[in-house]
N, C-alpha and C positions, 0 to 999 in steps of 0.2 A: 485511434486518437492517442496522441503519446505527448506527454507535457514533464518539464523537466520537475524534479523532485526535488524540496527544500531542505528538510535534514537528510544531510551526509555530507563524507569528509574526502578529499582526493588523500589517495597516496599515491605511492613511486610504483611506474611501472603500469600507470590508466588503469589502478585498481583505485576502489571506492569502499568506503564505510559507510552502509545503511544506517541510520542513529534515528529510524522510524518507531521500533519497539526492542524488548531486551534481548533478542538474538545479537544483535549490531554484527550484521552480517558482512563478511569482505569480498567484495564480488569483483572478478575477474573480467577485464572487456569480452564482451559477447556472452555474458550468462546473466541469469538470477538468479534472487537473492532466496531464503526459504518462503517465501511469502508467494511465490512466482507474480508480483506486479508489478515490480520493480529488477529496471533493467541497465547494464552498464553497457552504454552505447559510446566507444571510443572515453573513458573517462568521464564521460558522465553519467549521473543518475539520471535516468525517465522513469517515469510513473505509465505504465501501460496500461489502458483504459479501454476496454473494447464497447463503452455502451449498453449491456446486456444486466438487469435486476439479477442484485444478489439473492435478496430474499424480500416475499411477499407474506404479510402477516393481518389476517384479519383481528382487528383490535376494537372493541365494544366498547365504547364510549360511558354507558353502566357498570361499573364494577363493584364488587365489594368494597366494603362495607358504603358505598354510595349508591346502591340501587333507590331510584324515584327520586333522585337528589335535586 
């Protein structure tokens, strides 16, 4: 699933400026960024998306200091 990405910047030459977090990474057509989910495909930014949980957290609804709440 690849859907095009909102923050970034073109520059000269179908490179791109991620302006996602403070790396602001400059990415060269056909690489990524350090983040690897973000991809410059011909001058643009995609968002590469495979589908797959990043993380699974069991989280108890009781917590301190609210237990019996």
């Amino acid at each position: 699933m690849v859907k095009e990405a909102y923050l970034y910047k073109k520059l000269s030459e179908k490179k791109v400026q991620c302006q996602n977090c403070a790396h602001y990474c400059v990415i060269p057509p056909g690489k990524r960024g350090i983040c690897g989910v973000r991809e410059n495909i011909n001058g643009k930014l995609y968002a590469i998306k495979d589908g797959k949980t990043i993380a699974v957290n069991i989280d108890p609804i009781e917590k301190k200091p609210y237990f019996h709440f």
